[in-house]
C-alpha positions, 0 to 999 in steps of 0.5 A: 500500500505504501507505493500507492500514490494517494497513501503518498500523497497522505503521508505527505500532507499529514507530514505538511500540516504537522510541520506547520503545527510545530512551527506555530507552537515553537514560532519563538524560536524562528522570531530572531531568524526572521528580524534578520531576514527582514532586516537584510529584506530591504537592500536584498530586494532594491539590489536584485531588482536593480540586478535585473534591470541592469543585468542586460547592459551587464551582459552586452558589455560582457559579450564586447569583451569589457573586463567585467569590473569595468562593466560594473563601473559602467552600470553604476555610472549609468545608474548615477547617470540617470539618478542625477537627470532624475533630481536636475530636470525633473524633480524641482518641476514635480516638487513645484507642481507638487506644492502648487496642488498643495495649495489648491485643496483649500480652494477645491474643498470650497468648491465641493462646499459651494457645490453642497450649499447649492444642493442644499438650496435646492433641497427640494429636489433631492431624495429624503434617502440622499439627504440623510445620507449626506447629513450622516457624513457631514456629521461624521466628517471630523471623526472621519478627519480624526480617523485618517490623521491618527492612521497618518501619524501612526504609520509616520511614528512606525516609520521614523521609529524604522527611519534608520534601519530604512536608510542603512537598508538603502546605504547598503544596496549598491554593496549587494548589488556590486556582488551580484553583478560580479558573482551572481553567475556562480551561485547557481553552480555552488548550490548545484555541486551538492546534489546528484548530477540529475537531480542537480540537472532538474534543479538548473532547469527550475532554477532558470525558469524561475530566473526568467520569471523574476527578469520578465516581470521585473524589467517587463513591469517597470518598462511598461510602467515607464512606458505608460507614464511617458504616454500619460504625461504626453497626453496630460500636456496636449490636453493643458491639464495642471500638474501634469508631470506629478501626475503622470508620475504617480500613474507610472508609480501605480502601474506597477502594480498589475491590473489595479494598478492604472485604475489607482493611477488615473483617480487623482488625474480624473479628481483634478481634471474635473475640477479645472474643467468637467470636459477634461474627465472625458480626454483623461478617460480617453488618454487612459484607454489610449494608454492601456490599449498601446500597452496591453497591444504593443509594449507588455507582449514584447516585453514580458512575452508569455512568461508569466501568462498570468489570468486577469481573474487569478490576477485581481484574486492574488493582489486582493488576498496579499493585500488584505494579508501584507497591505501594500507590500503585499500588493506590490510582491504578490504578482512575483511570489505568486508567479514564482511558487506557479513555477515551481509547482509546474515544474515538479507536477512535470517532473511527476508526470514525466518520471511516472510515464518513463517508469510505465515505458520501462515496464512496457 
């Protein structure tokens, strides 16, 4: 009975759900592990995504024959490079628009009061249902305020008191990243010498798959997103809207998100839009499925290509659930974690199969 694959498959979950019982019930013995694993998280992942994003202009220099610690040198003058174009060209006129929608609030907030004190006047013609509706929220309106300003200082408290540990986070990212621009080759070797050489041969093949995932969606995700954003920003301009560039800034930011991603961006545009002319609600709708449209047609098929390949349903699914879980670090990471647990779930379930059909050839 015990070569049977569903007593197999029974010993193994059986094996699975008390390993997760001992883990919880000893979970204090894994705590210091993992504040040393979130404390080495932030420069390992800003690293890799840079490793990802540069390991192509890595490569080209290699493949020219450039030694490579000079081929490090240029990358990182290449990122310094555009750091420095960043905060020269574009930030003083992104902190500028910035400020200057600061200052617009008070003047859209007596607008929306102009727009209740006409309602109000007219009341007449509103429902007795939309009425207490809007009086039930004018009402709560400082327990609301209170509400968002004591989540807002809460997590600016949460985050000075991690301020430090954030800044030696960054501080130590262009170490990490200078190491694995040198020696990330030789991992993947070093951790196959200890495995049989077929075992090892399966191992390479899943390992690769993996890095294939992680370098479609990270260089494919921020390419679109930079893509949509130059889009957006283009259309912004054509249409004379106000701060423009901070927009269209925030609508790359949020496209990193998959799917939700360009819904979150447009908001603010629509919100200001209306506000310095209703018919610009129109062009910023137009302008956003412009955008979208060139993207999902044109820009993500030749970026990402079908590696991910990924249902939009399974999609929102996904990002609700690490959301709801992780808040929005787990928005951010869920489509990649996600993507990679997918990958090797497949690739075991086909090593399954193919292992299980070379035994029935055998026998044939």
């Amino acid at each position: 009975m015990t070569q049977k694959r569903w007593f197999q498959f029974f010993i193994f979950f059986i094996c699975l759900f008390t390993l997760i019982f001992l883990i919880s019930i000893t979970h204090f013995i894994f705590t210091p592990v993992l504040q040393l694993v979130g404390a080495v998280a932030l420069p390992i992942i800003g690293a890799g995504i840079l490793y990802y994003l540069t390991r192509p202009l890595m490569n080209l220099l290699v493949k020219y024959k450039v030694p490579r610690i000079l081929s490090i040198i240029i990358v990182f003058l290449v990122i310094i490079g555009a750091i420095t174009l960043f905060i020269v060209f574009i930030w003083p006129i992104a902190r500028d628009q910035f400020d200057r929608l600061m200052d617009s609030i008070p003047g859209m907030v007596q607008m929306v009061e102009g727009w209740i004190n006409y309602w109000q006047d007219n009341i007449a013609l509103v429902p007795d249902q939309v009425i207490d509706a809007i009086n039930n929220f004018a009402n709560d309106i400082p327990g609301h305020i209170e509400s968002v300003l004591n989540n807002v200082f809460g997590f600016l408290g949460s985050f000075i008191g991690q301020l430090v540990s954030i800044i030696a986070g960054i501080v130590l990212v262009p170490f990490f990243l200078f190491f694995m621009l040198k020696d990330g080759e030789k991992l993947v070797p070093f951790i196959l010498q200890f495995f049989s050489k077929k075992k090892a041969e399966n191992l390479h093949d899943l390992l690769k798959k993996i890095d294939n995932v992680l370098s479609a969606f990270i260089q494919g995700q921020l390419l679109v997103s930079f893509a949509v954003g130059v889009l957006l920003l283009i259309g912004y301009l054509i249409i004379g809207l106000e701060y423009a560039v901070v927009l269209a800034l925030f609508g790359m930011m949020m496209n990193v998100i998959p799917f939700l991603g360009p819904y979150i961006a447009v908001a603010p545009a629509l919100l200001v839009g209306g506000f310095q002319d209703p018919i610009n609600l129109f062009w910023i709708a137009i302008i956003m499925f412009v955008a979208q449209q060139i993207e999902s047609t044109f820009i993500s098929p030749n970026v990402m290509g079908q590696v991910l390949n990924l249902h939009p349903l399974t999609v929102i699914t996904v990002i609700l659930a690490a959301g709801s879980i992780a808040g929005f670090l787990g928005i951010l990471f869920a489509i990649p974690v996600y993507a990679v647990i997918r990958t090797i779930v497949i690739h075991f379930y086909q090593t399954f199969v193919n292992s299980r059909k070379n035994k029935d050839d055998a026998l044939i």
